[in-house]
Wavefront OBJ file of the C-alpha trace (Angstrom):
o trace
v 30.790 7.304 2.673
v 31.730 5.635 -0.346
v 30.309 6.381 -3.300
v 28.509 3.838 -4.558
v 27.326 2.863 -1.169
v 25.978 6.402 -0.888
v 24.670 5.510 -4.643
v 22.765 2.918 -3.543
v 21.533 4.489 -0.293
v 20.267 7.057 -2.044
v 18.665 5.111 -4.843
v 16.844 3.073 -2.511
v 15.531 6.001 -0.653
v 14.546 7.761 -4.333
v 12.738 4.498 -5.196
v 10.841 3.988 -2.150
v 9.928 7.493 -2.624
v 7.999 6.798 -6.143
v 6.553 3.606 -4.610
v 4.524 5.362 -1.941
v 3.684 8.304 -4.425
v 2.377 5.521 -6.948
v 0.415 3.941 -3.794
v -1.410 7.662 -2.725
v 1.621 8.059 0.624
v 3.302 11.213 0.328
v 7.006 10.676 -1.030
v 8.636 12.009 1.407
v 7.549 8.897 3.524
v 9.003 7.095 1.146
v 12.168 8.534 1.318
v 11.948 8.727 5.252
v 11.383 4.770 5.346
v 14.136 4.328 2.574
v 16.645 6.096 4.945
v 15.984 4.182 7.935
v 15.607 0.768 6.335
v 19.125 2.060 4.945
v 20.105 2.756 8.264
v 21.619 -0.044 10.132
v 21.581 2.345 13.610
v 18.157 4.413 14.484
v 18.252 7.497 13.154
v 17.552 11.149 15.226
v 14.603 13.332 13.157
v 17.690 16.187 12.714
v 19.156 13.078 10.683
v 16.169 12.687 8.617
v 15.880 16.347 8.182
v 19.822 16.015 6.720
v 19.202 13.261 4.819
v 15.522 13.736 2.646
v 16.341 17.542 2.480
v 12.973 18.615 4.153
v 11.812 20.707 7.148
v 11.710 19.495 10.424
v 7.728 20.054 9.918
v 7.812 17.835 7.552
v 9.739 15.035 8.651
v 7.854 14.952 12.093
v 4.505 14.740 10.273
v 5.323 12.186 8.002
v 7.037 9.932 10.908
v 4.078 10.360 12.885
v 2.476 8.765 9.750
v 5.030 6.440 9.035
v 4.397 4.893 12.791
v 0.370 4.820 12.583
v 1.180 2.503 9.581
v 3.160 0.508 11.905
v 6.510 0.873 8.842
v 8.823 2.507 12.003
v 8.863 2.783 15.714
v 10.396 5.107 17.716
v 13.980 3.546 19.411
v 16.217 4.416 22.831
v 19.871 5.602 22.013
v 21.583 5.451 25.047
v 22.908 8.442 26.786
v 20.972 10.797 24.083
v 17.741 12.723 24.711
v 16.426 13.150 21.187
v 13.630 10.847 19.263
v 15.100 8.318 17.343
v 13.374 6.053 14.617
v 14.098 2.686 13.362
v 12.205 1.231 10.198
v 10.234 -1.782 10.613
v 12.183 -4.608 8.540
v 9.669 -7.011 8.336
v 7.986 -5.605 4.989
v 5.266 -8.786 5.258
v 3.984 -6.919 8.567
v 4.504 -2.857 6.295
v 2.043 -4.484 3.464
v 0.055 -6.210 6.088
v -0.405 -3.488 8.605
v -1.537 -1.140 5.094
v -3.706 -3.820 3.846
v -5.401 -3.773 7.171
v -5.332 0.112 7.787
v -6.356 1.182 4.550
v -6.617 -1.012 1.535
v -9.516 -3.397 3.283
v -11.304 0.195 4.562
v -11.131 1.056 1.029
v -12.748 -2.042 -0.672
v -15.105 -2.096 2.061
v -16.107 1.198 1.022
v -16.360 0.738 -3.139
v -18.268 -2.296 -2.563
v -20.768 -0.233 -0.534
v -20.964 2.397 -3.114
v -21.636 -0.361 -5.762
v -24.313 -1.936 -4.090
v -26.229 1.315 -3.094
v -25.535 2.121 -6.744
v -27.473 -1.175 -8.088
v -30.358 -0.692 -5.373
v -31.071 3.034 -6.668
v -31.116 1.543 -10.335
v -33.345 -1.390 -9.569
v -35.843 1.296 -7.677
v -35.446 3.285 -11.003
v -36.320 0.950 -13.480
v -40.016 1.637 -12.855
v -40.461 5.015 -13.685
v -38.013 4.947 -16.835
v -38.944 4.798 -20.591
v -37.871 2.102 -22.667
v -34.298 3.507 -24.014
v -34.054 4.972 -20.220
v -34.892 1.118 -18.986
v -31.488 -0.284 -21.732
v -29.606 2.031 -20.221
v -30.533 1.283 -16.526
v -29.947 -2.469 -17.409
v -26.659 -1.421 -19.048
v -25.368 0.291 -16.133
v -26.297 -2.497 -13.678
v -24.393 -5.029 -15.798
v -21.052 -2.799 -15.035
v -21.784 -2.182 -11.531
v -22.317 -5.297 -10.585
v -19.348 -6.483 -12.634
v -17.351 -3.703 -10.186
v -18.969 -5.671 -7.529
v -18.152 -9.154 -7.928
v -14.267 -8.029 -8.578
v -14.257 -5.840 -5.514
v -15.832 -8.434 -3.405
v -12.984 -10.816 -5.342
v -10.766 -8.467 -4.031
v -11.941 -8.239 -0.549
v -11.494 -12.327 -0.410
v -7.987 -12.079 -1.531
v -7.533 -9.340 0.820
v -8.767 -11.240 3.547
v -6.388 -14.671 2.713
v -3.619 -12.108 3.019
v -4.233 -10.852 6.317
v -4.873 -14.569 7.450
v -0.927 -15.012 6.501
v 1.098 -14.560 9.434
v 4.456 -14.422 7.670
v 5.465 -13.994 4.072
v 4.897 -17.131 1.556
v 7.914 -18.881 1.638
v 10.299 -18.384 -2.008
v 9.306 -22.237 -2.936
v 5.713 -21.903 -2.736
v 5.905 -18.569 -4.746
v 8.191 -19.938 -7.391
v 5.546 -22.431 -8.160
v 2.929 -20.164 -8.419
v 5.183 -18.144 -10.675
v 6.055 -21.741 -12.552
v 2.149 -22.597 -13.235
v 1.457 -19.367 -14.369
v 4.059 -19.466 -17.300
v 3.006 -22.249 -20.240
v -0.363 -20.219 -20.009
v 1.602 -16.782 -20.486
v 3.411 -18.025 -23.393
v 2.379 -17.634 -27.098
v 5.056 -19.588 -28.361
v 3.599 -23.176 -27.532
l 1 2 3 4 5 6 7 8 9 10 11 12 13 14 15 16 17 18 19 20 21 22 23 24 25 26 27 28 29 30 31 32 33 34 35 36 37 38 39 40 41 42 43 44 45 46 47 48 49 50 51 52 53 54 55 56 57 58 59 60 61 62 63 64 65 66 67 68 69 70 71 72 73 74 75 76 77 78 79 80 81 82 83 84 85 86 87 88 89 90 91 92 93 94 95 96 97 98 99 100 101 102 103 104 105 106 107 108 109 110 111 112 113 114 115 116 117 118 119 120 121 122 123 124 125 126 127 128 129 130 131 132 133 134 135 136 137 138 139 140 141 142 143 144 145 146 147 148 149 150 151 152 153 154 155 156 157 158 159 160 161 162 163 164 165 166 167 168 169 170 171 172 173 174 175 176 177 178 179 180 181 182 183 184 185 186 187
């Protein structure tokens, strides 16, 4: 392979690698889905294996992974036996099919924890001293600050998954374009 397509290759599957690290996946998922969005023919697990530099243990439990997150799918090669994997392509449906699996559970669960959080405080409040009371009031102020952005962030979550396919360029530009005189100092 040429080298700087095996430069680029192998910086996409490096980057993807940090970008599920940063996001709590394992890297090596990343590196997995960099390879086979990389790919432009399915690729056989001993490929994987060649390619990331990790056990066959390891690739086969992170592409079981990688498919429960809907990011690849398994793919017939004609006239060969073995598994082969493609990576899904349509990253809209990779952060939807996350958002869905995980980041919504997630939200779902912080905003539980915050509200059984200010219930135990209000059923403290009687039994407190004065200074004990401050504090209590204090601490309700923050959680149900936490609140009101998680629940914010359950609403945007939930506009998301309502999108069936990516916001076109246009309509993000603009958002990018009304965002900017309020960004800048200079004016």
């Amino acid at each position: 392979m040429d080298e700087t397509l095996q430069a680029v290759r192998d910086s996409m599957i490096d980057g993807l690698g940090q970008l599920t690290d940063f996001f709590g996946f394992s890297p090596v998922m990343g590196h997995l889905y960099g390879a086979l969005l990389m790919s432009p023919e399915p690729l056989s697990l001993d490929e994987l294996e060649e390619i990331v530099g990790k056990s066959k243990a390891s690739v086969s439990m992170n592409m079981r992974a990688l498919e429960r997150w809907g990011m690849v799918r398994e793919a017939w090669v004609k006239g060969d036996r073995r598994k082969f994997y493609e990576a899904e392509d349509d990253l809209w449906k990779v952060l939807i099919s996350v958002i869905e699996s995980r980041e919504r559970r997630e939200v779902g669960v912080a905003v539980g924890v915050l509200e059984e959080n200010a219930r135990s405080l209000e059923g403290a409040k009687d039994h407190l001293d004065q200074d004990e009371k401050e504090l209590a009031e204090y601490y309700l102020e923050r959680v149900r600050d936490m609140r009101e952005f998680f629940v914010f962030a359950q609403i945007i979550l939930e506009i998301l998954l309502k999108q069936k396919d990516m916001p076109d360029l246009g309509t993000l530009k603009l958002m990018q374009a009304m965002q900017k005189p309020a960004n800048r100092l200079e004016d």
